[in-house]
C-alpha distance (Angstrom), angle and dihedral (degrees) to the residues before:
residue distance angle dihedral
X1 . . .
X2 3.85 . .
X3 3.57 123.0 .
X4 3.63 98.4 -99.8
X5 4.02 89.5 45.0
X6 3.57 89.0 54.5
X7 3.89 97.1 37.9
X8 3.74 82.8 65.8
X9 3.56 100.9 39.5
X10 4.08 88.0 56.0
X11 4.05 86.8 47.9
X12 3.59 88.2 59.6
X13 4.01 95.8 48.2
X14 3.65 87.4 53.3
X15 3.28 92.2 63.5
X16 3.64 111.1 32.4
X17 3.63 96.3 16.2
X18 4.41 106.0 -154.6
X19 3.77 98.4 -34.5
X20 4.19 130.6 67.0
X21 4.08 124.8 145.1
X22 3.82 102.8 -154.3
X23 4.29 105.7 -161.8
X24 3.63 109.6 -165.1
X25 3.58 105.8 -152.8
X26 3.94 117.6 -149.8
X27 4.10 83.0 29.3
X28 4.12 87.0 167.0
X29 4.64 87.9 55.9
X30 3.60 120.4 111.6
X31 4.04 74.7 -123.6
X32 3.28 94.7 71.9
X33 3.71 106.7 38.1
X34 3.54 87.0 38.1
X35 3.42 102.6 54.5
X36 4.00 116.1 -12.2
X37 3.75 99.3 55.3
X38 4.12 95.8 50.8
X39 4.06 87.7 41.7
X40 3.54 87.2 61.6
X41 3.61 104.6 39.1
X42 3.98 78.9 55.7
X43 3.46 99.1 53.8
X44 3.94 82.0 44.5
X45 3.95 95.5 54.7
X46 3.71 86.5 45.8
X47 3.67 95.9 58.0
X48 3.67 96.8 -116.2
X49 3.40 103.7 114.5
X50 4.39 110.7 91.3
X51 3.60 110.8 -105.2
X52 3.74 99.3 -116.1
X53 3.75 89.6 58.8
X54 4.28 130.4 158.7
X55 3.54 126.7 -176.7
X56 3.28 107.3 -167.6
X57 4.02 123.5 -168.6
X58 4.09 127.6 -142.6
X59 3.63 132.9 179.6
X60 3.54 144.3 126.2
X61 3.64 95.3 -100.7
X62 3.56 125.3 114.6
X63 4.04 101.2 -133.9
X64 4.31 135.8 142.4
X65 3.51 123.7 -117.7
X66 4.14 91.8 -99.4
X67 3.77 90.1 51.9
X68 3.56 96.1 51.9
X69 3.58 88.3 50.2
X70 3.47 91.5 50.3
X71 4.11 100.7 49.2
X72 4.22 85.3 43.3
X73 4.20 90.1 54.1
X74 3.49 102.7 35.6
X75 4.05 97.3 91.5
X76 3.83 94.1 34.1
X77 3.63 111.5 108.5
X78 4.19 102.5 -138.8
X79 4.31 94.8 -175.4
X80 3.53 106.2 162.4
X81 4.43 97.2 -19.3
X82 3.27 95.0 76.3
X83 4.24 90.9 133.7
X84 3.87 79.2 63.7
X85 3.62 105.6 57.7
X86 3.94 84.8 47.1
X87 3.89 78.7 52.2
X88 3.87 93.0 46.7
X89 3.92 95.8 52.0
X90 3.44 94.8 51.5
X91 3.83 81.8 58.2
X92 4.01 97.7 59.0
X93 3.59 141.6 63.2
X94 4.04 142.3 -179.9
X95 3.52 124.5 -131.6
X96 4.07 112.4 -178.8
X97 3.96 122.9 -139.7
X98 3.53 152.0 136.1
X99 3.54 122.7 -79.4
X100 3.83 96.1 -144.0
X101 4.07 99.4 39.5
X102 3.70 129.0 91.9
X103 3.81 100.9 -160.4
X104 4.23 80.0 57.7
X105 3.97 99.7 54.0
X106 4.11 80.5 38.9
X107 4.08 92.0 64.7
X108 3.79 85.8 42.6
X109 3.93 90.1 50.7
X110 3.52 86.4 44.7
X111 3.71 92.7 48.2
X112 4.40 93.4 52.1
X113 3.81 93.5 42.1
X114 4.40 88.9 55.0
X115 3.85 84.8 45.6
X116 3.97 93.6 44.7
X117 3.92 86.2 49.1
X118 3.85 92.2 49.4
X119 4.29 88.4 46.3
X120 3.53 80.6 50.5
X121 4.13 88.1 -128.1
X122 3.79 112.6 -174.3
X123 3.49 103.3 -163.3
X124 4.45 118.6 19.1
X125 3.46 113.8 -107.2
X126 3.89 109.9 -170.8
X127 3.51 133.9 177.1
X128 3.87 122.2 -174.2
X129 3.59 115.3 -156.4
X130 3.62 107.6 -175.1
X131 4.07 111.4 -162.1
X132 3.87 92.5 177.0
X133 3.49 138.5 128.0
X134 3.95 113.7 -96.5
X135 3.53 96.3 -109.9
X136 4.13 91.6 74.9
X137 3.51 95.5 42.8
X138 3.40 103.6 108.3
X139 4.20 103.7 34.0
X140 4.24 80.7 47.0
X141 3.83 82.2 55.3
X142 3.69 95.5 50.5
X143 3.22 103.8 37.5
X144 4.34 85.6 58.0
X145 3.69 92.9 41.1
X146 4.30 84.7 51.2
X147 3.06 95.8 41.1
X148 4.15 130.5 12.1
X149 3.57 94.8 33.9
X150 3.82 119.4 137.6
X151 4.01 104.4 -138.3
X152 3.45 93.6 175.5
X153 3.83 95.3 35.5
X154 4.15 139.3 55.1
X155 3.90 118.8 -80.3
X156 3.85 127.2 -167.5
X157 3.74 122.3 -179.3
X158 3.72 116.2 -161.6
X159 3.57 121.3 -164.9
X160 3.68 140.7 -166.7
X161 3.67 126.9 -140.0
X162 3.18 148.7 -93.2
X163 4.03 86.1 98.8
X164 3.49 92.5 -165.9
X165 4.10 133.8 -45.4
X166 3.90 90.4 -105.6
X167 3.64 151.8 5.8
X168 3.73 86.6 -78.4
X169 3.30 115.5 45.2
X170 3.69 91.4 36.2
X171 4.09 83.1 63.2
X172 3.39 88.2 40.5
X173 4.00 82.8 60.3
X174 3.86 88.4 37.6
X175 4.16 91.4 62.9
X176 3.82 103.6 34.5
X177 4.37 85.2 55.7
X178 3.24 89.4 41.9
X179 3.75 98.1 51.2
X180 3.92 87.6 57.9
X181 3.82 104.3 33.3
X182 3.82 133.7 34.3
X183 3.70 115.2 -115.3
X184 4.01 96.2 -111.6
X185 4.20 84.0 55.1
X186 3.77 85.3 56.1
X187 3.55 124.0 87.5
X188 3.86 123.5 176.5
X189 3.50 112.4 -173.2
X190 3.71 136.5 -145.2
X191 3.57 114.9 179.8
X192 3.05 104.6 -152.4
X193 4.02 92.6 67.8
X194 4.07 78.1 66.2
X195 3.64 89.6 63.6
X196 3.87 113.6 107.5
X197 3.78 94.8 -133.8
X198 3.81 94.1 47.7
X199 3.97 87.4 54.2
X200 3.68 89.5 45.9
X201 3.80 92.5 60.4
X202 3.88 89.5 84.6
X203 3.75 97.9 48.0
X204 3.95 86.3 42.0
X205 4.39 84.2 56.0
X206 3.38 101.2 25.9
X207 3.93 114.6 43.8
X208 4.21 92.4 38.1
X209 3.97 111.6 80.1
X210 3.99 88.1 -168.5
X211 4.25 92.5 53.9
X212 4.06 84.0 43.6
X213 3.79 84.4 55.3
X214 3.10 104.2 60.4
X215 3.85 104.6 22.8
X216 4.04 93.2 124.6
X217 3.79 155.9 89.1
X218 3.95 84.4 -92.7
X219 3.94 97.7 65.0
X220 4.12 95.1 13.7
X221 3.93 121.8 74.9
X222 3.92 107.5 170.6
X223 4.05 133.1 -3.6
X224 3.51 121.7 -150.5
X225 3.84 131.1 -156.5
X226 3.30 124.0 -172.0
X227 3.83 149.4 -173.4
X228 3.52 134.0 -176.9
X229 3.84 140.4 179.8
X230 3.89 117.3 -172.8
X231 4.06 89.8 -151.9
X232 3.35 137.6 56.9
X233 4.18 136.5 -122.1
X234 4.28 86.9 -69.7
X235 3.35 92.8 -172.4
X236 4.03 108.3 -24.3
X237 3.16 99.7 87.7
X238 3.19 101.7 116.1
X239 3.90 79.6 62.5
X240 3.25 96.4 61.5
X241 3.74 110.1 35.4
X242 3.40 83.3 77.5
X243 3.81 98.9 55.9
X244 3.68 108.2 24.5
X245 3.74 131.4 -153.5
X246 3.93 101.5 -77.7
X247 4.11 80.1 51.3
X248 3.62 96.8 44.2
X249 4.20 102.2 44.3
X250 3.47 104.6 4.8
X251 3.57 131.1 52.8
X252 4.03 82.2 42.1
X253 3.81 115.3 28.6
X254 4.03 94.6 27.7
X255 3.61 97.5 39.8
X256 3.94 93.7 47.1
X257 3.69 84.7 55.2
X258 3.77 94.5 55.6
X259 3.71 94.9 46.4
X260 3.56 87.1 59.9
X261 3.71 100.4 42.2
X262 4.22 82.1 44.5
X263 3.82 101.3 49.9
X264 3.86 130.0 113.8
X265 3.17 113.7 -128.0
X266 3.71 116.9 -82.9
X267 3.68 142.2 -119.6
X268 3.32 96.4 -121.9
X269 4.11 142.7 -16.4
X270 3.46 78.6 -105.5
X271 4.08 105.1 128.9
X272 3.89 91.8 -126.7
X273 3.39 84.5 55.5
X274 3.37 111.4 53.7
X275 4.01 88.8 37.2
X276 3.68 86.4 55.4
X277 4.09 86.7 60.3
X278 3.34 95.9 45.7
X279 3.85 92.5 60.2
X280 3.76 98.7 44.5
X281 3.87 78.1 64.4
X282 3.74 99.1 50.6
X283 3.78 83.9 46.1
X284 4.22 88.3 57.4
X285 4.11 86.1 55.5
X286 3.70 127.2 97.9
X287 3.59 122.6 -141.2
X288 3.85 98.6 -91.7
X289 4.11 121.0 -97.9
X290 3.35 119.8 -127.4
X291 4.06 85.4 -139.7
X292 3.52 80.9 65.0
X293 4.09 101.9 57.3
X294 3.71 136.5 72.1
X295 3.69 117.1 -154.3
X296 4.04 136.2 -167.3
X297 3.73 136.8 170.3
X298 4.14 112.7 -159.2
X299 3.47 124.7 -105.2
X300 4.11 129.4 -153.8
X301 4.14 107.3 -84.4
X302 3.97 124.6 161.6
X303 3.66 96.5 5.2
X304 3.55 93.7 -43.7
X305 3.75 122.8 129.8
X306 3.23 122.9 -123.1
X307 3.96 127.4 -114.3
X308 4.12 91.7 -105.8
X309 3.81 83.9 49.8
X310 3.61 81.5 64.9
X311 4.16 93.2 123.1
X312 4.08 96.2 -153.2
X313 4.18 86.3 50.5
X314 3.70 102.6 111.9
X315 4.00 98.2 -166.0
X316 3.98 109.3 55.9
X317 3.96 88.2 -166.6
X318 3.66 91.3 53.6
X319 3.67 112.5 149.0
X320 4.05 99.6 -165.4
X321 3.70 112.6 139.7
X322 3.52 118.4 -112.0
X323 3.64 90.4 -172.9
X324 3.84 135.2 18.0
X325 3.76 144.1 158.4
X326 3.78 124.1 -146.9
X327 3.99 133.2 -168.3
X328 3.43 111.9 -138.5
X329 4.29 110.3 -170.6
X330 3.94 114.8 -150.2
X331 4.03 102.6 -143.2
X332 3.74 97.2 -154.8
X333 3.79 145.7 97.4
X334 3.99 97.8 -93.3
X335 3.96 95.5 48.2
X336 3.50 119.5 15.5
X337 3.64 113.7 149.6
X338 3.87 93.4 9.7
X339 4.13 105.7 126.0
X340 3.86 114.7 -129.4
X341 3.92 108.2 -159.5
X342 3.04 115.4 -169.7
X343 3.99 118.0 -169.4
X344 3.70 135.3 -164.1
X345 4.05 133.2 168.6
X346 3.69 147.1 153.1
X347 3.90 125.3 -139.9
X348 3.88 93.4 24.6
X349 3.48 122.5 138.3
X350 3.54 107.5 -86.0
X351 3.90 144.3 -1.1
X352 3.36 119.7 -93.2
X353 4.11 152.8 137.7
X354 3.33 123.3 -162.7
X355 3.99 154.1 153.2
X356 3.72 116.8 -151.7
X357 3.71 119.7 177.7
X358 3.75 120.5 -163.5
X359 4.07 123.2 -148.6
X360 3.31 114.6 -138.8
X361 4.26 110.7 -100.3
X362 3.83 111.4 -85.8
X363 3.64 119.4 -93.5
X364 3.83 118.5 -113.8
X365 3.25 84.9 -1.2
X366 4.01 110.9 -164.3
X367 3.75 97.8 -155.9
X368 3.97 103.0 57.6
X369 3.57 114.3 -158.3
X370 4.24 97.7 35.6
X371 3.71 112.9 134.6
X372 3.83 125.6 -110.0
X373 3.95 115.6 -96.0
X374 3.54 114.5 -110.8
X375 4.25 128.4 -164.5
X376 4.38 97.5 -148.2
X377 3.68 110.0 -172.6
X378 4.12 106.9 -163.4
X379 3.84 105.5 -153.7
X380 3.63 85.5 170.1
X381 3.15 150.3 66.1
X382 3.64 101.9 -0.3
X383 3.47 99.6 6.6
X384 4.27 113.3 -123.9
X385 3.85 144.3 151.1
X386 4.10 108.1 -141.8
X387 3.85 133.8 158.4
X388 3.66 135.2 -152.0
X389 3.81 119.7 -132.6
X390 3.78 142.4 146.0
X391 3.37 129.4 -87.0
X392 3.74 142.6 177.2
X393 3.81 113.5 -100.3
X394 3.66 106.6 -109.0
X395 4.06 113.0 -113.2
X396 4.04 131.8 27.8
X397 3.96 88.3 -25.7
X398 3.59 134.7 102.2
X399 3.49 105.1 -169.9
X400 3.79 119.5 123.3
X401 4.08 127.2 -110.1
X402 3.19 142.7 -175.5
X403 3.62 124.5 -118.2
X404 3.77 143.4 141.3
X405 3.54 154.3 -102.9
X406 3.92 107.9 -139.6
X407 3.94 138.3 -155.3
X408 4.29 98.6 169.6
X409 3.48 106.7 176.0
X410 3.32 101.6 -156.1
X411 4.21 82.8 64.5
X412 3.48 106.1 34.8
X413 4.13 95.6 41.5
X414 3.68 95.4 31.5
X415 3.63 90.0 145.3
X416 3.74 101.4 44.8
X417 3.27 127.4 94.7
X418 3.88 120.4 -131.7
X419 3.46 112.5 -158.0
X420 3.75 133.5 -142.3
X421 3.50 121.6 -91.2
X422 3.41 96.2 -119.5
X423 3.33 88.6 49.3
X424 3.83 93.0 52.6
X425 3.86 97.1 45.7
X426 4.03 91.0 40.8
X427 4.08 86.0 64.5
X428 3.88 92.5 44.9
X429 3.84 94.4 57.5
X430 3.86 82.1 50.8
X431 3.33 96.7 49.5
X432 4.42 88.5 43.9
X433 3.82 93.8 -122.5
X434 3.72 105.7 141.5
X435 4.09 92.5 -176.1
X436 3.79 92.1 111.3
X437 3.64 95.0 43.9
X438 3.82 134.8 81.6
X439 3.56 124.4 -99.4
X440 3.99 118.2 -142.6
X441 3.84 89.9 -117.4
X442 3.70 92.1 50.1
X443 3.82 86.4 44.5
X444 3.85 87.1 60.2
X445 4.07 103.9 42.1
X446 3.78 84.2 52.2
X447 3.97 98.4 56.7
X448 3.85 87.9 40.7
X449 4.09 91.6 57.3
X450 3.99 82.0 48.0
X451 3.86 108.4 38.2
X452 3.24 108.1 80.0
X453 3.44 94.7 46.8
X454 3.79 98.0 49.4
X455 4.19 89.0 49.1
X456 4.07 82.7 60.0
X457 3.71 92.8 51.1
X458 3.82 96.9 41.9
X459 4.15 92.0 41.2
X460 3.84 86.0 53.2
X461 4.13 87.2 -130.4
X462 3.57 107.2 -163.5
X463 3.82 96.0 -109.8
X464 3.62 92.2 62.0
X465 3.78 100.3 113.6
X466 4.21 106.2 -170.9
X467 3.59 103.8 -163.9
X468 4.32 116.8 -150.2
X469 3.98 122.1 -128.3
X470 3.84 128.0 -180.0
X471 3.90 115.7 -114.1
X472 3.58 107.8 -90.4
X473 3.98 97.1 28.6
X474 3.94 129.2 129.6
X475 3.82 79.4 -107.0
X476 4.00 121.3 -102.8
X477 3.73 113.1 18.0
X478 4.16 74.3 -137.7
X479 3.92 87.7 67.2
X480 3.85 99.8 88.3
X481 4.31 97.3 54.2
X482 3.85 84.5 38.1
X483 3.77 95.9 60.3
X484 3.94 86.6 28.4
X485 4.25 86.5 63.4
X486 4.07 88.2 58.8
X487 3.78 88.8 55.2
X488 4.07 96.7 -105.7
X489 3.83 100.1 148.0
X490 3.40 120.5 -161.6
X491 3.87 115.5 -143.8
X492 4.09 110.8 -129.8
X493 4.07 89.2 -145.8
X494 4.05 127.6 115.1
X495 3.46 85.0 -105.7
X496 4.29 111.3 152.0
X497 3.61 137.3 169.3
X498 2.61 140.9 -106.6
X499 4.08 101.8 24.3
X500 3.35 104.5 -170.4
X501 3.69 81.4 135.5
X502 3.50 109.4 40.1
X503 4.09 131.6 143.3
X504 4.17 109.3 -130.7
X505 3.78 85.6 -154.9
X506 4.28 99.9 55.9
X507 3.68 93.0 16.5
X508 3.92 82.5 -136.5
X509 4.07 127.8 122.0
């Protein structure tokens, strides 16, 4: 193992010494054999896993051993381990019950204590992992906390958003959790704080005295954050008329982003540290205006349907966004009066996450006409760190360019592997570092920023302007004098990225 491999691997024994069950509740989800299942068969290959390790699946569904291996594998890519994913079945098994039941989560208690006796487990080491819909939440959580719960052991619950719809009932989820588990056994994950550019951000601020320099209104005019899906609902929307776009990407992913890009600098890597940063910035946010939003919902383009044409969409007048961008205002010393737009759609024209942040244009600036630098971190695809500044143009002429400076992973780290996010958070909860997790008080100042807002949209208040766009658009042709109003100025030059493939002399791919 390398140090770092092993660093981790010893973090993990700390905590859980030899011996963890992991139950993946809602086993039979797309969730799970989507995303859970590989994730751990990951953290398996890798060695991370303890050796005297049980995954144990639950769900209502009625399924044999062989199927349940079989749904579990099916989205794990094997390559050349395929001894290990023979190893990693023999590793797991299903146990079927009701999710509101106690005589159900009795059998499986029953079922984890006979295989902790035959593991010969000393003390119960139990993580819950529930991949369920948010409407079982809670009676899931009471039903472990009644009935599987290790008293004598560790207990981690991990789950997935959406917290809540609201302020109140994601309280309302906040106490009922909390009555039954402490706050450090709880851990609510966001994936995209698995994501290796998202958990670069810090190292990008933090470890970089020239970034630290400048990180401010002074040199920063606008920050943009942005999402985008190249396909529509195809089939969920049913899903996610309920929840929305702002509800789906961005009061978590977006705004978890921002609090990170927002932060002070804190004490300590230390995750009650840098949590405790990220809510003094949530604290510095108004509830967002509706003056201050754009909002869209796709329409059929190119023989693409349109969001309404959605077949498991109930209401045919529905008016939830399928695409939106918000300005969020930081009230404090560092970035008062700097714009943070954050962005989100389905059925644009490509897929992409990003952050750019653009510098304010340079004062007296000799060379009129040169474009404004901008800091783009790529979090996906192809994950990358570049920045746009001017340069001579090469040769007898001194006109100005634009060009970059460029960190592509898939170049510089060609040999690395980057794990999944899953993967990545998985190990944290393992290794008990909550600094990729949120915190019940961050939980909060994030629905208040959103609240208000979202009761507008869902109470169809007569100012609530949804805007159309064909499938496959940029998104609202109002997009471009939105983001022009909070100062983002687009450069009209032949600027692309990236250039791997770029001609000096025309400055053109």
């Amino acid at each position: 193992m390398t140090s770092a491999v092993q660093l981790l691997r010893d973090q993990v024994t700390k905590e859980l010494g030899d011996s963890v069950t992991i139950v993946v509740l809602g086993a039979s989800g797309d969730l799970a054999k989507k995303k859970t299942y590989p994730a751990l068969f990951g953290l398996y290959r890798n060695g991370f896993l303890p050796d005297n390790v049980r995954i144990v699946g639950y769900a209502r569904t009625k399924m044999d051993h062989e199927d349940y291996l079989k749904r579990i594998t099916q989205y794990i890519k094997v390559g050349d381990d395929g001894d290990k994913l023979e190893e990693f079945k023999n590793l797991t098994d299903y146990v079927s019950g009701q999710y509101d039941q106690d005589a159900s989560y009795q059998h499986l208690n029953t079922f984890i204590t006979n295989s902790e006796v035959e593991r010969k487990v000393a003390s119960p080491n139990r993580v819950f992992y529930m991949a369920l819909p948010p409407s079982v939440f809670i009676p899931v959580a009471q039903g472990l906390k009644r009935n599987v719960y290790a008293s004598n052991g560790i207990n981690r619950l991990v789950v997935e958003k959406p917290f809540g719809m609201d302020s109140e009932s994601s309280n309302h989820l906040g106490r009922e959790l909390g009555a039954l588990f402490t706050e450090n056994e709880i851990y609510r994950i966001d994936h995209y704080l698995g994501k290796e550019m998202v958990k670069n951000i810090m190292n990008l601020r933090f470890a970089n005295i020239f970034f630290s320099q400048i990180w401010n209104r002074s040199n920063i005019d606008n920050i943009q954050i942005t999402f985008k899906e190249p396909f529509g609902t195809e089939g969920r929307g049913g899903y996610f008329d309920e929840f929305g776009i702002i509800r789906d990407v961005i009061q978590n992913h977006l705004l978890q982003v921002l609090t990170l890009i927002a932060m002070e600098r804190p004490i300590s890597t230390d995750s009650e540290a840098i949590r405790d940063e990220k809510v003094k910035v949530l604290k510095c946010i108004q509830p967002i205006a509706l003056e201050d939003t754009l909002l869209g919902q796709y329409v059929a383009a190119d023989g693409k349907p349109g969001y309404l044409e959605d077949e498991t969409i109930k209401a045919k007048d529905s008016l939830t966004p399928t695409f939106a961008a918000a300005v969020c205002w930081v009230n404090n010393e560092r970035w008062e009066g700097v714009p943070f737009i954050l962005k989100a759609g389905k059925a644009l024209n490509e897929a992409k996450v990003e952050v750019r942040i653009q510098f304010h244009h340079v004062a007296g600036n000799l060379f009129s006409g040169s474009a404004r630098n901008e800091l783009v971190i790529r979090i996906q695809p192809k994950e990358a760190v570049y920045m746009k500044f001017n340069n001579k143009q090469p040769g007898l002429s001194y006109q100005t360019i634009q060009t970059d400076l460029d960190l592509s992973y898939h170049e510089r780290y060609s040999e690395l592997h980057i794990p999944d996010a899953y993967e990545s958070l998985i190990l944290d909860v393992l290794r008990n570092d909550h600094s990729n997790f949120v915190r019940d008080d961050e939980l909060e100042r994030a629905w208040k920023i959103f609240t208000p807002l979202l009761h507008q949209i869902d109470g169809h208040d007569s100012q609530v302007d949804i805007k159309s766009y064909p499938y496959g658009s940029r998104g609202p042709k109002e997009l471009d004098a939105f983001v022009k109003k909070y100062g983002y100025h687009r450069d009209a030059n032949d600027y692309t990225w990236p250039r791997q493939n770029v001609n000096p002399a025309t400055n053109k791919l």
